[in-house]
N, CA, C and O atoms as a Tinker XYZ file with bonds, in Angstrom:
   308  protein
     1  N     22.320000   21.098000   -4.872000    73     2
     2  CA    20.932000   21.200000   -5.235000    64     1     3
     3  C     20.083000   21.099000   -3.970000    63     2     4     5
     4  O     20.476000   20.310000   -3.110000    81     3
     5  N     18.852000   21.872000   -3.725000    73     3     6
     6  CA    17.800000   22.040000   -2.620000    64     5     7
     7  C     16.570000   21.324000   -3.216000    63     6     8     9
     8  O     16.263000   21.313000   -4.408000    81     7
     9  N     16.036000   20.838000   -2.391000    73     7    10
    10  CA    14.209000   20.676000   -2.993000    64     9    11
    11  C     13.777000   20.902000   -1.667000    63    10    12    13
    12  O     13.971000   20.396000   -0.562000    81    11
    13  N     12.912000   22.137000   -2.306000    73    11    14
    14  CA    12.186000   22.884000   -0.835000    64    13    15
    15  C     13.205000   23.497000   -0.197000    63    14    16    17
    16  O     12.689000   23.998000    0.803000    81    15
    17  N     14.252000   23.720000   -0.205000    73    15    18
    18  CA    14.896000   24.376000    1.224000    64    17    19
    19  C     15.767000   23.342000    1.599000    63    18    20    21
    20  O     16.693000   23.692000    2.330000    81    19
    21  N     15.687000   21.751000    1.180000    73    19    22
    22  CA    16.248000   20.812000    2.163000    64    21    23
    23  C     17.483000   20.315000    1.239000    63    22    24    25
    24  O     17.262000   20.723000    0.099000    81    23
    25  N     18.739000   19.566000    1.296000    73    23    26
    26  CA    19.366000   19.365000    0.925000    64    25    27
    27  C     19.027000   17.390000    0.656000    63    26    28    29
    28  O     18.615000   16.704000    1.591000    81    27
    29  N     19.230000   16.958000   -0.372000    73    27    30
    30  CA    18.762000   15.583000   -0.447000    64    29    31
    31  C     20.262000   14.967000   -0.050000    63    30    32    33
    32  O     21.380000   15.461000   -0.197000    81    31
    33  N     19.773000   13.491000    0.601000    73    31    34
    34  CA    21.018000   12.749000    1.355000    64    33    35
    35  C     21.832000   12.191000    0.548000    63    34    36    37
    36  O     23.030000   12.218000    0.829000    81    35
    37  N     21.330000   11.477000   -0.789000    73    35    38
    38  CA    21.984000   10.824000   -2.063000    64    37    39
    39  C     21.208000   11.321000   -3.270000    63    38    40    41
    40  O     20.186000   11.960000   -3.021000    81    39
    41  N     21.529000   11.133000   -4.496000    73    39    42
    42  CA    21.634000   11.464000   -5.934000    64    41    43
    43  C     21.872000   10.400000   -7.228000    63    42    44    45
    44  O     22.808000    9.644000   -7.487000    81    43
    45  N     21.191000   10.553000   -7.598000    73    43    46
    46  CA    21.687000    9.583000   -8.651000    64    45    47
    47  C     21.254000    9.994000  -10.217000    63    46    48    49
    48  O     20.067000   10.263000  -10.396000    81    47
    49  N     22.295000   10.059000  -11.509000    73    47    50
    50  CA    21.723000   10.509000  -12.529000    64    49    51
    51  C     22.010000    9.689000  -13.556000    63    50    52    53
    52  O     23.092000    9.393000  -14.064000    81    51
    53  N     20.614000    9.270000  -13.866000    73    51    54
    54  CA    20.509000    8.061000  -15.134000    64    53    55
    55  C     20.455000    8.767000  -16.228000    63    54    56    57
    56  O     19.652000    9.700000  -16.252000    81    55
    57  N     21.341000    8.484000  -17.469000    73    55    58
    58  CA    21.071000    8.795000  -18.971000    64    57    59
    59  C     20.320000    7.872000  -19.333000    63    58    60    61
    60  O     20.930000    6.803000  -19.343000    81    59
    61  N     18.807000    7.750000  -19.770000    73    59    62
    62  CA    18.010000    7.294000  -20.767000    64    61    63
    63  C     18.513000    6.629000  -22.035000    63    62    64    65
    64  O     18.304000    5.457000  -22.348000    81    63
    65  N     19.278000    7.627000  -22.800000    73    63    66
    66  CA    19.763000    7.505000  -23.904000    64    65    67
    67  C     20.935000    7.624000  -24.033000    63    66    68    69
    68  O     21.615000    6.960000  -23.251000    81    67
    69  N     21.678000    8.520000  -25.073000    73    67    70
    70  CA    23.206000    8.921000  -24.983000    64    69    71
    71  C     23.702000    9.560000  -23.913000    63    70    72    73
    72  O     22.920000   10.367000  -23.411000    81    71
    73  N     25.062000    9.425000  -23.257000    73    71    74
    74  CA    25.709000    9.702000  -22.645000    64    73    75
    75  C     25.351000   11.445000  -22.199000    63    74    76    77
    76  O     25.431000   12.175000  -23.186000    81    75
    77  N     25.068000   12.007000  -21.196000    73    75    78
    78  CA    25.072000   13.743000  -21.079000    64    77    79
    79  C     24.341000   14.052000  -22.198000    63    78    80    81
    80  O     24.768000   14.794000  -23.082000    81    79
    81  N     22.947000   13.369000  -22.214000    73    79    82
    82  CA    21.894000   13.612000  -22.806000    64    81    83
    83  C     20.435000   14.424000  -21.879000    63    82    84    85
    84  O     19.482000   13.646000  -21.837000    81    83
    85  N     20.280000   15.175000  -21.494000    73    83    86
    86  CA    19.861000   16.134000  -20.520000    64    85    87
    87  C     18.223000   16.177000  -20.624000    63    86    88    89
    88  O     17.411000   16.472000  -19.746000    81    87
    89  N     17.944000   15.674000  -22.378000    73    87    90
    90  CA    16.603000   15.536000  -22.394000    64    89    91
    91  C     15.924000   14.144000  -22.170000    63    90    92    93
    92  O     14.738000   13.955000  -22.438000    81    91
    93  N     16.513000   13.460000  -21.807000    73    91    94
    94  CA    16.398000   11.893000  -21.940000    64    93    95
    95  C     17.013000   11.208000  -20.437000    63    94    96    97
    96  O     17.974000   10.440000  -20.487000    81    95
    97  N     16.608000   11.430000  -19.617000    73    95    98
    98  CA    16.902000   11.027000  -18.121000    64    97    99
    99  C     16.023000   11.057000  -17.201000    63    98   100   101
   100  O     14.829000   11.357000  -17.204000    81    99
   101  N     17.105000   10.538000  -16.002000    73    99   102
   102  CA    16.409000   10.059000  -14.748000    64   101   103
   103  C     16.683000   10.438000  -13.718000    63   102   104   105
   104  O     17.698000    9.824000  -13.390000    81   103
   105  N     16.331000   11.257000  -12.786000    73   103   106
   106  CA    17.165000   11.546000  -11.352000    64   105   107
   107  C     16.304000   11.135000   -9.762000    63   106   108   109
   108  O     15.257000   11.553000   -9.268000    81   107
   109  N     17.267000   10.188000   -9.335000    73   107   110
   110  CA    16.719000    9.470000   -8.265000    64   109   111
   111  C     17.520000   10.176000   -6.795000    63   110   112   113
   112  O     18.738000   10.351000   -6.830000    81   111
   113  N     16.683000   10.561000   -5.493000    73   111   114
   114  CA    16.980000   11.451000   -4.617000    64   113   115
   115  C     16.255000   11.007000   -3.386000    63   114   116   117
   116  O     15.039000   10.820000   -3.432000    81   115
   117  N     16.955000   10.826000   -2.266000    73   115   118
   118  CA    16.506000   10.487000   -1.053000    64   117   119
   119  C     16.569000   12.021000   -0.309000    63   118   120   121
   120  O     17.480000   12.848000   -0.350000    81   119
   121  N     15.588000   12.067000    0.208000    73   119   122
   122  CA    15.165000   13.570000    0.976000    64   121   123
   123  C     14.749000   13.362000    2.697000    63   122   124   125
   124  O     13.851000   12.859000    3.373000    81   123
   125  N     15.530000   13.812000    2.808000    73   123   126
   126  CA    14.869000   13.948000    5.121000    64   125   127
   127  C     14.089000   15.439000    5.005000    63   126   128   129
   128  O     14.681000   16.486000    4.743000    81   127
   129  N     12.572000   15.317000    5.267000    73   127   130
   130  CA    12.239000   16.504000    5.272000    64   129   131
   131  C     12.108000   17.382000    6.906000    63   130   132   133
   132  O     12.675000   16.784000    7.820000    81   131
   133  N     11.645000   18.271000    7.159000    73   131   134
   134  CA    11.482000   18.811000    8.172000    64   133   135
   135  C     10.448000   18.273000    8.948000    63   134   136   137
   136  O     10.276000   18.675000   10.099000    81   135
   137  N      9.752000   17.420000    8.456000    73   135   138
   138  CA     8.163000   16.569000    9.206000    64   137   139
   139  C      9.146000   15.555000    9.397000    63   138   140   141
   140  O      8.636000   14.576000    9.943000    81   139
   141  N     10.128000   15.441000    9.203000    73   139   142
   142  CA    10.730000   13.870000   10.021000    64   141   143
   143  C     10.975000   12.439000    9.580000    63   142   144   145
   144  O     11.469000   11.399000   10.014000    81   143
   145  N     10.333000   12.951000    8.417000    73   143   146
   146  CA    10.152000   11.955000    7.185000    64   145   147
   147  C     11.042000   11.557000    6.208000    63   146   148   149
   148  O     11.883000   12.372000    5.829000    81   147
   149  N     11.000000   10.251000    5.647000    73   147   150
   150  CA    11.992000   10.341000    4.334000    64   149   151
   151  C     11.356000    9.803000    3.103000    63   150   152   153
   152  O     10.597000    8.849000    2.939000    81   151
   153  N     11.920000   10.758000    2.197000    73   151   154
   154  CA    11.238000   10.662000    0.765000    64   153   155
   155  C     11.806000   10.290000    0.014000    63   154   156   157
   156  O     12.947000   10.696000    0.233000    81   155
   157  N     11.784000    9.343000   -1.397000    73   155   158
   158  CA    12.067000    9.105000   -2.387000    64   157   159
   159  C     11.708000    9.517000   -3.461000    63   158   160   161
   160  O     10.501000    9.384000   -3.661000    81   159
   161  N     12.422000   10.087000   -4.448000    73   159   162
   162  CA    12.005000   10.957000   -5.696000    64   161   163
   163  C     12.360000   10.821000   -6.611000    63   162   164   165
   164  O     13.492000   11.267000   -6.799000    81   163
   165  N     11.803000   10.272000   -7.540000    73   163   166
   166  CA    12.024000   10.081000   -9.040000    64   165   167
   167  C     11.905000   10.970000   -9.735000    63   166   168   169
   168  O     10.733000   11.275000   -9.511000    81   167
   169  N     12.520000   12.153000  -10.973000    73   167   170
   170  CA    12.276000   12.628000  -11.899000    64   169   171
   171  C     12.939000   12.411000  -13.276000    63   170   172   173
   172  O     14.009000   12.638000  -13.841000    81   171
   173  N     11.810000   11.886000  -13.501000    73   171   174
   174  CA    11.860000   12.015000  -15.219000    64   173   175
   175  C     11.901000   12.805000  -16.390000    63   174   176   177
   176  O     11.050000   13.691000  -16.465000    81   175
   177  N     12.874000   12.650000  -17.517000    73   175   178
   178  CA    12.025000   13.693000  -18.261000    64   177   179
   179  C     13.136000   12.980000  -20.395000    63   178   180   181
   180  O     14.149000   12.889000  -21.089000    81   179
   181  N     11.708000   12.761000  -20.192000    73   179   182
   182  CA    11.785000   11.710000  -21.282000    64   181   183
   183  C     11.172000   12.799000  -22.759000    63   182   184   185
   184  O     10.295000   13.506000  -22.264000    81   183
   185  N     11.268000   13.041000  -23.787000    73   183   186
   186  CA    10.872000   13.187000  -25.193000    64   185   187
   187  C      9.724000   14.119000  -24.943000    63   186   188   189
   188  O      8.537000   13.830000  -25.092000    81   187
   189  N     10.366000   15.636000  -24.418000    73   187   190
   190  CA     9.590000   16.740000  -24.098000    64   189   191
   191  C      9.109000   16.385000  -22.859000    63   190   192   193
   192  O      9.207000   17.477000  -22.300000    81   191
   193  N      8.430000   15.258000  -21.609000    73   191   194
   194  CA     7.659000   15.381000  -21.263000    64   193   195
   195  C      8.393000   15.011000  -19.830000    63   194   196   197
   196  O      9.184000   14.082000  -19.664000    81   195
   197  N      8.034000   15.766000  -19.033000    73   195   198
   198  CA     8.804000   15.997000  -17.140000    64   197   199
   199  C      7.670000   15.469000  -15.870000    63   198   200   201
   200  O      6.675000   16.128000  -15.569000    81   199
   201  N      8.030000   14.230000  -15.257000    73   199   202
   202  CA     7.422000   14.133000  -14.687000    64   201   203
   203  C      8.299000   13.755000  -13.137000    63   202   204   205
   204  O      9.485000   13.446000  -13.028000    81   203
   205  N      7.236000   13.905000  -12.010000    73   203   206
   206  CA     8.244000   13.973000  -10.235000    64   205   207
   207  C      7.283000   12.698000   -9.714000    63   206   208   209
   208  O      6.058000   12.784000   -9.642000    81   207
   209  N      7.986000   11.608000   -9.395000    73   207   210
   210  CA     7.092000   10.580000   -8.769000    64   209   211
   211  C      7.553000   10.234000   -7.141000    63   210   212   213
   212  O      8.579000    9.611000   -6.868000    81   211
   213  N      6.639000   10.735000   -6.175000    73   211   214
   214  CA     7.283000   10.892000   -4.689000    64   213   215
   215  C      6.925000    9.696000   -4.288000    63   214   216   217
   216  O      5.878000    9.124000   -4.592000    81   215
   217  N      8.167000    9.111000   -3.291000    73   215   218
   218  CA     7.200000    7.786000   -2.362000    64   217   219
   219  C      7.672000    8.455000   -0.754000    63   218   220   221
   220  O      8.526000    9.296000   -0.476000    81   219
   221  N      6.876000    7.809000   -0.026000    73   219   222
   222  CA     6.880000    8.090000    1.428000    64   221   223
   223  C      7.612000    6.720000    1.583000    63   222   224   225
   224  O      7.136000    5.653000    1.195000    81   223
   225  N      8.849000    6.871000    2.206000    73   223   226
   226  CA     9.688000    5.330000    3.059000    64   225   227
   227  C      9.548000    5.441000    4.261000    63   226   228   229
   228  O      9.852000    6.353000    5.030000    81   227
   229  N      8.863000    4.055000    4.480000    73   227   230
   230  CA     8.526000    3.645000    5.638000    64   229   231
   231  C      9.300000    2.453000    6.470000    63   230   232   233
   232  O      9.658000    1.449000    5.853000    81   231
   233  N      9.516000    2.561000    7.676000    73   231   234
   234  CA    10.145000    1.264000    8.017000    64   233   235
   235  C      9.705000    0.039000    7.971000    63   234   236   237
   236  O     10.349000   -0.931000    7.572000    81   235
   237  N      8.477000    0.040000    8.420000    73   235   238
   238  CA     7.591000   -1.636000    8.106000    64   237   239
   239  C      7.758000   -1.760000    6.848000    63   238   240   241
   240  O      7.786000   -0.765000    6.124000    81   239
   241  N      7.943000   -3.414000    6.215000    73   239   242
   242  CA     7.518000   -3.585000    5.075000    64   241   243
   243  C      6.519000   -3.533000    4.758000    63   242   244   245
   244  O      6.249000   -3.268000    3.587000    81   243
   245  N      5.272000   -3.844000    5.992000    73   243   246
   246  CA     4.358000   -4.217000    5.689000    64   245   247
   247  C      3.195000   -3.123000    5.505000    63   246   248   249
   248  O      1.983000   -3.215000    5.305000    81   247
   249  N      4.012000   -2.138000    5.646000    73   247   250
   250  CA     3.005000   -0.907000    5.518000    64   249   251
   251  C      2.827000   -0.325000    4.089000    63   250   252   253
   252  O      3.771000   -0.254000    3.303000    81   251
   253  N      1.466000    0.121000    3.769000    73   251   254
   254  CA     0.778000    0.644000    2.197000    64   253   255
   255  C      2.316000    1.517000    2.115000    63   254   256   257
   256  O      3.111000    1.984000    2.930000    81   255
   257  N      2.202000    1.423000    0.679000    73   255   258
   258  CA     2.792000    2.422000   -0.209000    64   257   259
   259  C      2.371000    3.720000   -0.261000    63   258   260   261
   260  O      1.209000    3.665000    0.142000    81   259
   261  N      2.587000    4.662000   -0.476000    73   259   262
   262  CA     2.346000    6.114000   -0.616000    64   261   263
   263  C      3.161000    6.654000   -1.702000    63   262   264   265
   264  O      4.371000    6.880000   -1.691000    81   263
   265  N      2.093000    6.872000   -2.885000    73   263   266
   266  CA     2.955000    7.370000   -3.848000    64   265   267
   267  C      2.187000    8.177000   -4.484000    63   266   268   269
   268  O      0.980000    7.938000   -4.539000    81   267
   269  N      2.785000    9.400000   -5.147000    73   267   270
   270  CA     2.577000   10.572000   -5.752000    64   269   271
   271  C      2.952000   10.517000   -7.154000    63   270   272   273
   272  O      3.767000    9.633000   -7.419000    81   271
   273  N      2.538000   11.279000   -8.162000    73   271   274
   274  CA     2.989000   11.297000   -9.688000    64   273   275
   275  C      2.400000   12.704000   -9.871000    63   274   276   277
   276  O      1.365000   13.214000   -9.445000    81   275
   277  N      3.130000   13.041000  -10.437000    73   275   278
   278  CA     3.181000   14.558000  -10.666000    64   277   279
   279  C      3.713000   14.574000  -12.139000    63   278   280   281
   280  O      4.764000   14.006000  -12.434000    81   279
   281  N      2.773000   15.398000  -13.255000    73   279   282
   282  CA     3.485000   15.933000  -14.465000    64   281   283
   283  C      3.988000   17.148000  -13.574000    63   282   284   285
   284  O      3.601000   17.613000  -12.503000    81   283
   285  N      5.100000   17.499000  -14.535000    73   283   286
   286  CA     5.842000   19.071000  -14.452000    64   285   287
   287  C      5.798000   19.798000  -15.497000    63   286   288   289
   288  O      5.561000   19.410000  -16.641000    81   287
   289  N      6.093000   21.205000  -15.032000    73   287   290
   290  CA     5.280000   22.381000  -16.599000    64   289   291
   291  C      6.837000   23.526000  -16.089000    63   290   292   293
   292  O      7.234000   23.963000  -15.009000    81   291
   293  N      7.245000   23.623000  -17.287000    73   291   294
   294  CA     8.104000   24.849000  -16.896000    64   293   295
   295  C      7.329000   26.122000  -16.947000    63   294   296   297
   296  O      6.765000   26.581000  -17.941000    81   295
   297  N      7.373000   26.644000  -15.721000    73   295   298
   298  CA     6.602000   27.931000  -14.890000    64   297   299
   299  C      7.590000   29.547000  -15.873000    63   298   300   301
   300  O      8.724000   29.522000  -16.352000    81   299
   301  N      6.901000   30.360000  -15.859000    73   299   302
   302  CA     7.944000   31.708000  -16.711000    64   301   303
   303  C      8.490000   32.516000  -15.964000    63   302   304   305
   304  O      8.015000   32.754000  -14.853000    81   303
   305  N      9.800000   33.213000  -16.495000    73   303   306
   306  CA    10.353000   34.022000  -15.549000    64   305   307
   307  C      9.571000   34.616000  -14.739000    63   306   308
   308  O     10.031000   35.356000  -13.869000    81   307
């Protein structure tokens, strides 16, 4: 799997509900992008409804959070 072009470093896929339940999950993804950066990505997609929640990881602890929430819409052929 790509996001953007980039290949993510780890993966992780939560069932919500029953086992290889596809509408009812969680997928968690660490990303190195081309700005040098590393991202954390949550997507959800719970009882019809898809959402992408980005964080920016930073090395300080002590530095603000940066976080994104995004609904998702399936786009047409």
């Amino acid at each position: 799997m790509r996001i953007n072009g980039e290949r993510p470093s780890s993966q992780k896929i939560t069932y919500l509900g029953k086992k290889d339940d596809v509408d009812n999950m969680k997928i968690d993804w660490f990303l190195s992008s081309q700005d040098g950066n590393m991202y954390g990505l949550e997507y959800f997609r719970r009882n019809d409804k898809v959402w992408l929640n980005v964080q920016l990881l930073q090395n300080s602890m002590n530095a603000p959070k940066i976080i994104g929430s995004f609904p998702c819409k399936k786009l047409p052929d």
